[in-house]
C-alpha positions as CSV (number, residue, x, y, z in Angstrom):
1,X,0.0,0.0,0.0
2,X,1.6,3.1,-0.7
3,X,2.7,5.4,2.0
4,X,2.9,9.5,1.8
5,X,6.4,10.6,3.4
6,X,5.7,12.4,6.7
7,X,6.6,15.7,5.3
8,X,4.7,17.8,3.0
9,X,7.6,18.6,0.9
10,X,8.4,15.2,0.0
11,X,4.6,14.4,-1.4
12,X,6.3,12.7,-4.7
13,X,3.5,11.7,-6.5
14,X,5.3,10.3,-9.2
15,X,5.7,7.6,-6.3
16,X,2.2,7.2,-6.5
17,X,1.5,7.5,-10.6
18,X,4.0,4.3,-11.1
19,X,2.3,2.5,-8.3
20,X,-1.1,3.1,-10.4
21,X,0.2,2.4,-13.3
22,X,-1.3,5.6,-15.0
23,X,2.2,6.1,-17.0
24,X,1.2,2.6,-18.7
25,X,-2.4,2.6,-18.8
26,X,-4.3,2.5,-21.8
27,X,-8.2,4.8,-21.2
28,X,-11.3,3.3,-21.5
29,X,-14.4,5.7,-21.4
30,X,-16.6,5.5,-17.7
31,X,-19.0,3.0,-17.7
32,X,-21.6,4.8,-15.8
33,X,-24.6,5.4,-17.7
34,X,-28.4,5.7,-17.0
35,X,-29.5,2.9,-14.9
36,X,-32.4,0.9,-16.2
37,X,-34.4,2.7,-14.4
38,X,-33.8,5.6,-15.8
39,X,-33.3,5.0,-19.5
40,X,-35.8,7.9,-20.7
41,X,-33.6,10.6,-21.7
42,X,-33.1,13.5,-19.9
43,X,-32.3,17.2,-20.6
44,X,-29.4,18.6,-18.4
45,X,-29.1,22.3,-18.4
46,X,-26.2,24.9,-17.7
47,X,-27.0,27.8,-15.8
48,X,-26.0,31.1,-13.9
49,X,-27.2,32.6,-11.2
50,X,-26.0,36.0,-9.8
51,X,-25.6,35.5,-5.7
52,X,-24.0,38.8,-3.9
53,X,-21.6,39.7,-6.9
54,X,-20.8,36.7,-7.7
55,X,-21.8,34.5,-11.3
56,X,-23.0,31.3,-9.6
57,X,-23.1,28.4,-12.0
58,X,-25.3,25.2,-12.2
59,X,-26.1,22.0,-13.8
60,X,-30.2,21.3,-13.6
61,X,-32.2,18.6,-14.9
62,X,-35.5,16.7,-14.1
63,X,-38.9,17.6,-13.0
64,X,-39.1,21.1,-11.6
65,X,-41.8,19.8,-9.3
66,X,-40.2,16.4,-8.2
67,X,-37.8,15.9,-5.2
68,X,-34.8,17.7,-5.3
69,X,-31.4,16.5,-4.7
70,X,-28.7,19.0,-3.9
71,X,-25.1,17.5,-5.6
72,X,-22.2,18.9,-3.6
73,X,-19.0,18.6,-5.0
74,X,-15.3,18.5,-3.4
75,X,-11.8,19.3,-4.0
76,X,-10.6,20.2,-6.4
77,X,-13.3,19.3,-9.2
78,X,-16.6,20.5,-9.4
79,X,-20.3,19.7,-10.6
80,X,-18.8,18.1,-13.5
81,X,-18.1,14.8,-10.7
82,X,-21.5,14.5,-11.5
83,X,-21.9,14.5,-15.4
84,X,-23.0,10.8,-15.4
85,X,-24.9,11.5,-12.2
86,X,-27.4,13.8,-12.7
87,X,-29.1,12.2,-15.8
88,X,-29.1,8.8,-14.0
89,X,-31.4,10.3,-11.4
90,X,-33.2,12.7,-13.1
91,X,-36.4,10.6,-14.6
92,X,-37.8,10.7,-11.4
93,X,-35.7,13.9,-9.5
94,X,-35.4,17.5,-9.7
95,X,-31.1,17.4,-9.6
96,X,-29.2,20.6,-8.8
97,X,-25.4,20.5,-9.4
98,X,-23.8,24.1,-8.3
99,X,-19.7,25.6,-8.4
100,X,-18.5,27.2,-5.8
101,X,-17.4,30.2,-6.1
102,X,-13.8,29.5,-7.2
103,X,-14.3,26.7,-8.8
104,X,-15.3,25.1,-12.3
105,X,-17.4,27.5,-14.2
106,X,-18.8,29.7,-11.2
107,X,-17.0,33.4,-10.6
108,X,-13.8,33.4,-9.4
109,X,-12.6,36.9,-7.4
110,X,-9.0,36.9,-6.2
111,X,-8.4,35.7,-2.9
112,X,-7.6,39.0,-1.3
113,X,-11.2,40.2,-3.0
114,X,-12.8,37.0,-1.6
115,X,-12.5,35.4,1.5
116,X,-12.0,31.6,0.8
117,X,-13.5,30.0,4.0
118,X,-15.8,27.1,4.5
119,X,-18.4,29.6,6.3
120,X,-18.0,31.7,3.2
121,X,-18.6,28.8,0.9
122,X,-21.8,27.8,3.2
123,X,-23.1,31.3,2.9
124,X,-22.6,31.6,-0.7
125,X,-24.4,28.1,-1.3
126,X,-27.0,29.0,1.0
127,X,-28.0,31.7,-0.9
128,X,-27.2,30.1,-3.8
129,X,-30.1,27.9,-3.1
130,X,-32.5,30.6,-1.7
131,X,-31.9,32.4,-5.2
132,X,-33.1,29.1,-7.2
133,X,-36.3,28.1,-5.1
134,X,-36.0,25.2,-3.5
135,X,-37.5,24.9,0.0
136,X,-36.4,21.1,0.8
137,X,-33.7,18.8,-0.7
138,X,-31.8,15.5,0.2
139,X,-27.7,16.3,0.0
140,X,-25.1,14.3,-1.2
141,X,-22.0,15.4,0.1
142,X,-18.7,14.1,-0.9
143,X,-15.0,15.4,0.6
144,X,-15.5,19.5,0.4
145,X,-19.1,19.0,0.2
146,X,-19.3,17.6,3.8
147,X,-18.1,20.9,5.3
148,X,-20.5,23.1,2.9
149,X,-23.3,21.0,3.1
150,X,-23.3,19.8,6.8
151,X,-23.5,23.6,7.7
152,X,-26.7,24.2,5.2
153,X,-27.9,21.3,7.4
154,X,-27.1,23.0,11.1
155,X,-28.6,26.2,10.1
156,X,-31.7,24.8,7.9
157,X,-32.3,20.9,9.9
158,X,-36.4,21.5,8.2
159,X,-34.9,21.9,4.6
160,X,-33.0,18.8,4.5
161,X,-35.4,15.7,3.7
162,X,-32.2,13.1,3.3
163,X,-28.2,13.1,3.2
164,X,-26.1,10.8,0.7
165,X,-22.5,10.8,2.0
166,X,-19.9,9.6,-0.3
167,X,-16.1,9.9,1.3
168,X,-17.2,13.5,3.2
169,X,-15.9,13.8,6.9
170,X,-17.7,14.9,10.3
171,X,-15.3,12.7,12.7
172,X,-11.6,13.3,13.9
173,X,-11.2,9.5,12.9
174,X,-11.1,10.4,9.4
175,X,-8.4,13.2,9.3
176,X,-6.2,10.6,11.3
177,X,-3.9,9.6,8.5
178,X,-0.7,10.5,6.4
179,X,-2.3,12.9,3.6
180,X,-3.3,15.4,6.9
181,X,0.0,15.6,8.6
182,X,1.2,18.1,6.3
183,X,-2.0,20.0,6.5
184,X,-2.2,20.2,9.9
185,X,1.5,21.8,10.0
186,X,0.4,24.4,8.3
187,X,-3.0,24.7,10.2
188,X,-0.6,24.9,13.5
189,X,1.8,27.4,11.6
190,X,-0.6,29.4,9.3
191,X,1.7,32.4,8.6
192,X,4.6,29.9,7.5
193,X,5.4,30.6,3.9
194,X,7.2,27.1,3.9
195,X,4.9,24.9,5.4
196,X,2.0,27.0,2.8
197,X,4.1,26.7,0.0
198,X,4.9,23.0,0.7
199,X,1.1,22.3,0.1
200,X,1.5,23.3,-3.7
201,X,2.5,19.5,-4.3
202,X,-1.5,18.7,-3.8
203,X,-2.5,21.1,-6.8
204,X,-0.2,19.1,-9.3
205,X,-1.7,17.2,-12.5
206,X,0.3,14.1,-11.3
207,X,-1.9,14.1,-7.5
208,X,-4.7,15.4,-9.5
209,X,-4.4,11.9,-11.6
210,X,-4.1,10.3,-8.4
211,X,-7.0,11.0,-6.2
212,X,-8.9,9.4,-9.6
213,X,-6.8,6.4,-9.8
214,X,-5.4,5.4,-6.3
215,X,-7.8,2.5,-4.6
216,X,-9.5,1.8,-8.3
217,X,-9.1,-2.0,-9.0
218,X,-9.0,-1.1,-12.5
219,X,-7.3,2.2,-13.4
220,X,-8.6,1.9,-17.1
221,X,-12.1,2.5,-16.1
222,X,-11.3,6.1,-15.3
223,X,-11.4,8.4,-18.3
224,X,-8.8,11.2,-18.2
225,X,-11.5,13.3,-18.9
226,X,-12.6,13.8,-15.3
227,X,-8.4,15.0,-13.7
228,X,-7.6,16.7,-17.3
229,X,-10.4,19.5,-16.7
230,X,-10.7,19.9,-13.1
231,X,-6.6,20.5,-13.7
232,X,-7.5,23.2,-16.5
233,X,-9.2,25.1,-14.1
234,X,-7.1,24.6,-11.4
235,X,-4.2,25.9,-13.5
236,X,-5.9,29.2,-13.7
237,X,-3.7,32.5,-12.7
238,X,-4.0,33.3,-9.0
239,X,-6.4,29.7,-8.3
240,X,-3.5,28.2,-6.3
241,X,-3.7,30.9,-4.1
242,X,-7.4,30.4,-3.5
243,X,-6.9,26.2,-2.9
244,X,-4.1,27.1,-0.4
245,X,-6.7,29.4,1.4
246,X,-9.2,26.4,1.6
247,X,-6.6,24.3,3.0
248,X,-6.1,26.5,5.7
249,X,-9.8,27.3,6.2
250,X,-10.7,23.5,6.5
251,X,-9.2,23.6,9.8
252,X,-12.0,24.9,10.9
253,X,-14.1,21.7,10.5
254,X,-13.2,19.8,13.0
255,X,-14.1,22.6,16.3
256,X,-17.7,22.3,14.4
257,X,-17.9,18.0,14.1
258,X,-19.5,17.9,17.9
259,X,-22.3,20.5,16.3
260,X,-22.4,18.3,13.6
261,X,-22.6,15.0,15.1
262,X,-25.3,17.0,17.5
263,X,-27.5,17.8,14.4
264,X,-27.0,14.2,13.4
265,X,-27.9,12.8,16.7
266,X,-31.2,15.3,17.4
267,X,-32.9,15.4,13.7
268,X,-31.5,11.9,12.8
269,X,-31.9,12.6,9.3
270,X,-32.2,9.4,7.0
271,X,-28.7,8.7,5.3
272,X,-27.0,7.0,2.8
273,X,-23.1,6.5,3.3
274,X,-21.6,4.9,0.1
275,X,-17.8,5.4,0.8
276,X,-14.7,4.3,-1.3
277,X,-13.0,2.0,1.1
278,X,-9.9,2.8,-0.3
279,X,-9.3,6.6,-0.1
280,X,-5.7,7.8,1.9
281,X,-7.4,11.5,1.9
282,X,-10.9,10.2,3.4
283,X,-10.5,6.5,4.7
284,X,-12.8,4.1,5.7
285,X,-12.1,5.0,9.3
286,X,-14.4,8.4,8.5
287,X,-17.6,6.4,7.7
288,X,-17.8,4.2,10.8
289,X,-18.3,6.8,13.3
290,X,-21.3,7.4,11.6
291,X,-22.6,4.2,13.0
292,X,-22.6,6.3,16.7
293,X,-25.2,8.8,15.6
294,X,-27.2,7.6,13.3
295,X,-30.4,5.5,13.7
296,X,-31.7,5.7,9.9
297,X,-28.7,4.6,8.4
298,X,-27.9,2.5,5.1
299,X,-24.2,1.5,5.2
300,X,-22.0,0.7,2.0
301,X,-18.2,0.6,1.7
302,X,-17.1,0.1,-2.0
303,X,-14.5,-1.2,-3.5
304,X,-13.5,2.3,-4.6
305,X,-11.2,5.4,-4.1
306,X,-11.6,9.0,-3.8
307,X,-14.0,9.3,-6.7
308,X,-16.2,6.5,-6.0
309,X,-18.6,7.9,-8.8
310,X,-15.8,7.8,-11.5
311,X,-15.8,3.7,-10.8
312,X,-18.8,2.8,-8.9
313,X,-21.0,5.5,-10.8
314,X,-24.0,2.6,-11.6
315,X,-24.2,1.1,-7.7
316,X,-24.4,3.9,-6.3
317,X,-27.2,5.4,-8.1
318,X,-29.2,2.5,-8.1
319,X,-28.3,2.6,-4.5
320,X,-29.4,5.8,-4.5
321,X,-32.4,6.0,-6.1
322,X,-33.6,2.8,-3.5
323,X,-32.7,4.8,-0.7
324,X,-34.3,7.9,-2.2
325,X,-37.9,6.7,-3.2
326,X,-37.9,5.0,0.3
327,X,-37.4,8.1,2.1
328,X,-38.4,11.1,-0.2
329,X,-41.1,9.9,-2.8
330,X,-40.0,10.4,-6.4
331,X,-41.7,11.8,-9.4
């Protein structure tokens, strides 16, 4: 199993890429596709919404006046993790796929014009999703979408009808591993240039490539697709800058877990955990504490990495859509 060196600086990920085998692999397209229940075609639309100053963008599909499921996406891609998503749900759900600001095609205001902070990025979604209408929706979080969403949840418990959680955090247990130790230096130091500039090694194509391929039993299942244009965008003038300010700010999240785990204990909202087994950024480790708080629980470790969607895409929405019409309704 590969191991990350305890020091920031000596992240090689070329360690990782020949362990992989992405240098050698040949590319096969994803295989997820509509389930079979969901083979009627579906129209996905692009939007904008303005939200303060900012150009909010959005992927929308499905029945206006179905269910609504809120996608939340992590670092560092954006709603386009959920390309083959959205259309596998939406015969039967009203889907919603935003950017945050800062990310894919949403606005993107220099760091020193924009505070880059989880609350920030909460506030901005919740208005985000005051701005479009909807009243009530089930999440699905998944790495920075935990943070984001699980604050929606704390400040709105009445508008969240269900929660899909695939490799998002709310426990110290999951943070208890090699890819954090670096982090956390620089949480404990945050005006060290070195220990700032050390985190660069994470915004790379090569760990890019990685979080996609490390855990995957097959490597060649993964188009390149997904790590090429999440790297275009991070490549953008001044975007490092912004990441490096998120990794800061997500030391915040664990003084607000015990709220968290509170909300999840008090309003025991009906979940769905479908977690990569084999994510080093988010282990398995994260999903079990889960167990502790919640009663209304379906439980699902895959054999999958950090972008369980990007290799698992057809289980879990089939998964999905079981737990959803069991809890929510559908259309």
């Amino acid at each position: 199993m590969l191991r990350f060196n305890k020091y920031v600086s000596t992240l090689v990920f070329s360690a990782v890429l020949c362990s992989t085998g992405w240098s050698r692999m040949t590319f096969a397209e994803p295989p997820m596709q509509p389930t079979s229940a969901a083979k009627t075609a579906v129209e996905v639309l692009h939007k904008t919404v303005k939200v303060d100053d900012l150009e909010i963008f959005y992927r929308e599909a499905g029945p206006a006046d179905a269910p609504t499921v809120l996608l939340l996406h992590g670092f560092p891609t954006s709603s386009q993790m959920f390309r083959n998503l959205i259309p596998a749900l939406a015969d039967k759900y009203h889907v919603i796929a935003p950017d945050y600001p800062g990310f894919g095609h949403s606005s993107m205001p220099a760091h020193d014009k924009f505070a880059y902070t989880f609350d920030n990025l909460a506030s901005v979604m919740e208005k985000f999703t005051e701005k479009v209408g909807l009243k009530s929706y089930a999440l699905y979080v998944q790495d920075y979408g935990a943070p984001v969403g699980y604050r929606l949840a704390v400040a709105h418990p009445e508008r969240v009808t269900a929660i899909v959680v695939q490799n998002g955090n709310a426990y110290n247990e999951g943070l208890d591993n090699e890819f954090w130790k670096p982090v956390k230096a620089y949480w404990s130091e945050p005006t060290s240039v070195a220990k700032r500039d050390a985190l660069k090694a994470i915004l790379t194509y090569d760990a890019t490539k990685w979080q996609y391929t490390h855990g995957v039993k097959n490597p060649q299942r993964i188009s390149p697709d997904g790590p090429a244009h999440d790297q275009y965008l991070l490549d953008r003038e001044g975007n490092n800058e912004i990441q490096l300010d998120l990794f800061l700010s997500y030391g915040s999240n664990p003084a607000l877990y015990p709220q968290w785990q509170e909300y999840f204990r008090q309003h025991q909202p009906p979940m769905l955990i479908v977690w990569g087994e084999h994510d080093q950024i988010f282990p398995a480790a994260g999903a079990e504490p889960y167990k502790r708080d919640l009663k209304n629980l379906e439980f699902h470790l895959l054999d999958a990495g950090h972008f369980a969607l990007e290799s698992n895409g057809d289980e879990i929405a089939q998964l999905m859509r079981e737990f959803l019409t069991k809890h929510i309704g559908q259309k």
